[in-house]
Structures are given as C-alpha cells and as structure tokens.
N, C-alpha and C positions, 0 to 999 in steps of 0.2 A: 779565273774560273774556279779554283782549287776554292779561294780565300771565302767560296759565294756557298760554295759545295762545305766548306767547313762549317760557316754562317748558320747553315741550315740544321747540320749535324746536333749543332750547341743548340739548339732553339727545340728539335726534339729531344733531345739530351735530358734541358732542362725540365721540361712538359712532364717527361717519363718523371722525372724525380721528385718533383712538386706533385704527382698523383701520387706518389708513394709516400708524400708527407700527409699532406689534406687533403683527406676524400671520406665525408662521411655520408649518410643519407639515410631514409626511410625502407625500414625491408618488411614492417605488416605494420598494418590497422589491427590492434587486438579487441578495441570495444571502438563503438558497437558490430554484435557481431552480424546479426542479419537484420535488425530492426532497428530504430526510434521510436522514442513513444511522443505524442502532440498531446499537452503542452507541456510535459515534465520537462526539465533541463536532461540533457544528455551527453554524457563527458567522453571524448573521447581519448582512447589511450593507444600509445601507436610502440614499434621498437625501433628504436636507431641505433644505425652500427657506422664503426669506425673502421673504414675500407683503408686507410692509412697507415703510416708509420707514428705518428708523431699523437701522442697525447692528450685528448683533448679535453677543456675543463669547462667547457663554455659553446652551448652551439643552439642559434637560434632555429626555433620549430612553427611552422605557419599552419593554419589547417583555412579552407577558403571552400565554400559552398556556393555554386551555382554564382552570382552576380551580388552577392553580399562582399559583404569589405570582409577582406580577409583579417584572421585572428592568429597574433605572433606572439608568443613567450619560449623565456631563455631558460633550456638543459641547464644545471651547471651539477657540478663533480668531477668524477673522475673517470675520463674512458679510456683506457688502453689499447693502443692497436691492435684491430683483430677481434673486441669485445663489443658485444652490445649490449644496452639496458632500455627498459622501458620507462615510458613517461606518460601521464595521466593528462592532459592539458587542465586547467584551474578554471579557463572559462568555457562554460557549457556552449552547445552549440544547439541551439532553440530551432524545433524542426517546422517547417509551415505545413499548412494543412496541403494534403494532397495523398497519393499511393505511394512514390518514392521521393528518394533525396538523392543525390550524389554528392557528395564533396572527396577532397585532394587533402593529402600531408606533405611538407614538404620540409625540408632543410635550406636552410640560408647562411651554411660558414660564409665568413671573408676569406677570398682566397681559396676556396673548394674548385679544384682544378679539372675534377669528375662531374659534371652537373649531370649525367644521364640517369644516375644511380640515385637523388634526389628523393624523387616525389614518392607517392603511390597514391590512385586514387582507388574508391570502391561508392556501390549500391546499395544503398539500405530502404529497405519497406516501410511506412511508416503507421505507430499504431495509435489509434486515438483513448486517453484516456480520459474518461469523465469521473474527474472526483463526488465525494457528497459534499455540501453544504453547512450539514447542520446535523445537530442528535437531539432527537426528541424522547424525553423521559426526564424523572426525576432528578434531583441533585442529592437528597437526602433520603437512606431507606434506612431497613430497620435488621436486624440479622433474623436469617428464615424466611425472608422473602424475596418472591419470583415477583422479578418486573421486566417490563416489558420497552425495550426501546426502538425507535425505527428514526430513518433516514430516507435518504430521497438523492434521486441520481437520473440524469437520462442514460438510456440503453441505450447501444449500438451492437446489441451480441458477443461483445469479444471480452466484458471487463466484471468481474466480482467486486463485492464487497469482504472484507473481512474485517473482521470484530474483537481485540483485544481486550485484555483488564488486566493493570499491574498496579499493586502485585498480587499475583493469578491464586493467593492459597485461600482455598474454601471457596472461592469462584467457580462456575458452572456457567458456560454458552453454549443457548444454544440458537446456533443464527438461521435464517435463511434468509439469506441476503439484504433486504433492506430494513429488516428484522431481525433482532436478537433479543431472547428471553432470559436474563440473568439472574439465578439463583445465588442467594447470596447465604450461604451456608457457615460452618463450623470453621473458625477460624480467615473467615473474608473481613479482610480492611479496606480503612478506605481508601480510594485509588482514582485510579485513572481509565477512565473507556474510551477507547478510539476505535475507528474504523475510516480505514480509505480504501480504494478504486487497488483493486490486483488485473493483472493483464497475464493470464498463463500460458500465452504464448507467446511474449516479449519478457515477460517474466519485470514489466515494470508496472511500479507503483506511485498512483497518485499521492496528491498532497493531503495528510490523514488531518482529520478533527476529532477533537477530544474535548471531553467534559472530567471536572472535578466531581465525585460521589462520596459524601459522608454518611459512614453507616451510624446509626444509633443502637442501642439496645434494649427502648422498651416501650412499652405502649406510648409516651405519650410521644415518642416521636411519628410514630404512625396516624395517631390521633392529629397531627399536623398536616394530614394530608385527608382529613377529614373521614374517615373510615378505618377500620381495622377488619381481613378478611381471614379467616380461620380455615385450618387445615379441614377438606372436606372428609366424611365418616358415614361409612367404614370406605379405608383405600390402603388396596387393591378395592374395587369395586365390583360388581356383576348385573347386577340391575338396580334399586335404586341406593342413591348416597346422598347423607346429608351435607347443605354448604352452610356452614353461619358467617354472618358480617354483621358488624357495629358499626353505626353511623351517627355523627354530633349532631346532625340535621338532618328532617324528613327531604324525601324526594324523589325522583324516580331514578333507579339502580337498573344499569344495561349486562346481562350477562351473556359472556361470549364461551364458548368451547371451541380451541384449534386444534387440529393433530398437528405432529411433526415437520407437517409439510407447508406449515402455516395456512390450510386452509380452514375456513370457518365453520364446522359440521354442526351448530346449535347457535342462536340465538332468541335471547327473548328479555322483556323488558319490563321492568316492574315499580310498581310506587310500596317504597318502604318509610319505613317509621324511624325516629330517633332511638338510637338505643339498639338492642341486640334484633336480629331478623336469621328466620332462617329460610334456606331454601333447597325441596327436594330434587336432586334432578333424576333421571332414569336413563339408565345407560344401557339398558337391556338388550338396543338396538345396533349398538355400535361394536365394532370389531374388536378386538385384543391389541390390547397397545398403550404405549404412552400420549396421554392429551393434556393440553392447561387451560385452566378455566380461569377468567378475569370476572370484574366486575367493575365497573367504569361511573365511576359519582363524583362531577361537577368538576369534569374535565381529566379526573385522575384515576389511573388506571392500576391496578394490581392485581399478580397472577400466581396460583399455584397446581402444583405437578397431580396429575390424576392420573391413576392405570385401573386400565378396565381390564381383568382374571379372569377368567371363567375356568 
C-alpha cells in the first residue's frame, strides 16, 4: 500500500514539474480588433506567453474558424520564461459574407503539460468592402490644367473613396467621392492616381487602382486631346465672365458648371467652329464660392477653377 501511495506521489511530482518546464499558450487576440472587413484578407495577430520554466525557440500557433480547416504556423526565436511576444500570422484568414465571424487561436507545443491555458477564442463584426474598378480620365495632360476623373463602386453606406497622386507636389484634389477634380499646377509631375474603397469604421481599405499620368508642357499636347480650354475672364467673377476654347474640329461642345459639392448648377450645349470660340457665361445668379467649369468635345473632358466675388 505505502509502494502504491508513493506511485502516486512520483506521478504528481512529475506532472507538477513538467508544468513548470512546458506550458505555453495564447493570453489575447491583438488584431482584429472588433471587425473584419469582406473580401480584404485579414491577418490575425495574437500574444503568446511562456507559462514555463524552460525556454522556448519553437512553438506551433493554429488559428481555426467556424468549420474551415484550421491554419498552423511555427513561432520561432527566443522566449524566456515568464516572457511573452506577439505574432502576426502570414496567412490571412478571408471573412465570408454574413454579420459576425468567430474564430479560436491556439498553441500546439509537444509535451505542453497545461493545455487549459492554450486557446483563446473571440467575435468579430464583419464589414463589407467594395472596392472601384476602374479610373476614368486622361493619361496625358498638360501643366495648368483641371481634369476631371471618376470611378464607380456599389454602396452599401459604410465605405469611401479616397483619391491619391504621387508625387503629390503642385497636385491639388479635389474629390467627392467617386470624383475627383485634379489641378495640375506649379511644380506637378508625372505620377500616379489611385483611389480605393476606406471603411472609417473598421478603418480597412480595399484593393486601390491606379493609373500612370504624363504631364506635358505645351499646347500641342493639349491639342492631342483635341481642344485647348482657357482660363475664363475676368475671375474672381460677379456677373458675366468670358470662356475661350480652341478646338482642331467643328462640333457640338457640352458645357457643364459644378460647385464643390459636385453638383451640376449650369448646363448647356453648343455647335462651335474649328479654331478659337468664345463663350459668355453669367454668373450673376449664383452664390459666392468656388465652381469648375468643363467643356466636354468628342468624349474628352477638361475643367478649370472659377470664383464667383461679389
């Protein structure tokens, strides 16, 4: 009875001191923190600590969502007992469509004598974003000129656009959302415009699209777009201003006035001549502010800045 009673002692003995070598596990989920975003990839990053004595250089980490095959890769370095460090996982963990997600992290030492200490699972909201497609606008402009670009995206209420250009010196946007009006000023090269999907309340971002933009410097790269439209006069304005445009070909010329807010407070439509045209507009009726005025001939679009003073 002693010999059964001693059996036992060694066997707890052991247990105790094997927890005290190997025992690591999962103590938080640090991303994500309250959401996913559908379809971006979404990496999860967790902390694990070393509950143990003994050192570890090597410790496999699982992450496993709902009835998906779980996803395992190896910690390695250096953990000291008593230390934790975080870990980023490498493969994203791709949300499906729905409100929530739950998934689990876990630890998989050989020989981890603690397994309760392991896992941790958590709830995340899931947010949908819709990237755009495509950028519509020029490839080539010319310096001093306002062009006008736009994009296309379904809504769902939760997601912006936002509109880049590097490198941003003598660049001017000005966007509203599936719009942006690009001034290309003193000192603008040529670059790169992107724009993708912002989510400001998961704070994630779709997959951006971008276009190559080569600026020119003089008429006849404007003349490649078949018109050249001139700074209108007098601006500041009050009531009426003149617009001049030169065009390689007769045809009918569309002119647009936006405010700020991209909406369209003037239109109207005209058959011009080859060669120089002008056109008066009157602004007498419109509020104080900044507006741009386009002019749209055989498909191509170009815009510049107008303030109505009074």
């Amino acid at each position: 009875m002693k010999k059964i009673y001693l059996f036992f002692i060694s066997i707890i003995f052991s247990t105790s001191l094997m927890a005290q070598v190997n025992d690591v596990g999962i103590i938080k989920i640090i991303e994500p923190v309250l959401y996913v975003c559908n379809p971006v990839p979404n990496y999860i990053k967790v902390r694990i600590k070393n509950f143990g004595t003994q050192t570890q250089t090597s410790i496999p980490i699982t992450f496993k969502k709902g009835y998906y095959t779980p996803i395992t890769e190896i910690w390695t370095g250096v953990l000291l007992a008593g230390d934790s460090v975080d870990y980023t996982f490498l493969n994203p963990m791709l949300s499906p469509n729905g409100v929530s997600i739950s998934f689990c992290v876990y630890t998989e030492l050989t020989n981890d004598s603690y397994i309760f200490n392991d896992t941790v699972c958590k709830s995340v909201q899931i947010r949908e974003i819709y990237s755009p497609s495509f950028i519509n606008g020029p490839n080539n402009v010319s310096n001093g000129s306002i062009i006008s670009y736009s994009s296309q995206m379904q809504w769902f209420g939760i997601t912006n656009l936002v509109w880049t250009y590097l490198p941003s010196n003598g660049i001017s946007i000005n966007a509203a959302d599936t719009t942006a009006i690009l001034s290309f000023g003193v000192g603008a090269q040529s670059g790169i415009l992107t724009v993708y999907a912002y989510d400001s309340v998961s704070h994630c971002s779709g997959t951006p699209v971008s276009i190559n933009i080569t600026i020119g410097t003089g008429i006849n790269d404007i003349n490649n777009n078949s018109f050249l439209l001139s700074q209108n006069t007098p601006n500041p304005a009050s009531a009426k201003t003149n617009i001049e445009y030169m065009l390689t070909t007769s045809g009918n010329v569309k002119f647009e006035l936006i405010n700020l807010l991209g909406e369209k407070v003037w239109i109207k439509t005209v058959k011009a001549e080859t060669g120089k045209n002008n056109f008066a507009l009157d602004v007498s009726a419109l509020p104080n502010g900044i507006y741009y005025y386009s002019i749209e001939f055989k498909g191509k679009k170009q815009f510049k800045k107008l303030v109505v003073s009074r």
